[in-house]
N, C-alpha and C positions, 0 to 999 in steps of 0.2 A: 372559417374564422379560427386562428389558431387562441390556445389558451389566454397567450399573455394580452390579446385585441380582449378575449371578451371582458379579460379580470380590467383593463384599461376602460372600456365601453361600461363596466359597473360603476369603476371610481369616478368616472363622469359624470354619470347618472345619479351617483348619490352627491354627488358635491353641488350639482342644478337642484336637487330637491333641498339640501341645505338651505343654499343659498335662496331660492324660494320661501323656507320653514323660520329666516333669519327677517324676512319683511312682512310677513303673516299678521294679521291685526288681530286676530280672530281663530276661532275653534276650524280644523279643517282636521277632519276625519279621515276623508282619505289617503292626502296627505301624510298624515303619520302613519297610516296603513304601509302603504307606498314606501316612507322609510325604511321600516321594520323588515319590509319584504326586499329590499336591495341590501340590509344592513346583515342579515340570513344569509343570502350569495355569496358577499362578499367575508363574510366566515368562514362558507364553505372554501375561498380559495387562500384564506388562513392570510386574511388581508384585515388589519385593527383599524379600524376606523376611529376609535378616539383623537389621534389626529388631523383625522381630515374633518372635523367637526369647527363649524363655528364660534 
């Protein structure tokens, strides 16, 4: 998988956990774990996700 697939396959990834983290009723731990840990990766490829936020 070349770079620009996997930095694509993160923005995905974090934008389904958004979109998830935007109908959440409730505490979900993991959840925001799971953010935190895509929102780190996507750092690493010096990619801002304050825009791709809800």
């Amino acid at each position: 998988m070349s770079l620009e697939e996997q930095k694509q396959v993160a923005i995905d990834y974090y934008v389904n956990l958004m979109r998830i983290k935007a109908h959440e009723t409730g505490e979900n731990k993991e959840l925001d774990y799971q953010i935190r840990i895509v929102r780190l990766k996507l750092s690493t490829f010096s990619i801002d996700v304050s825009e791709l936020e809800l």
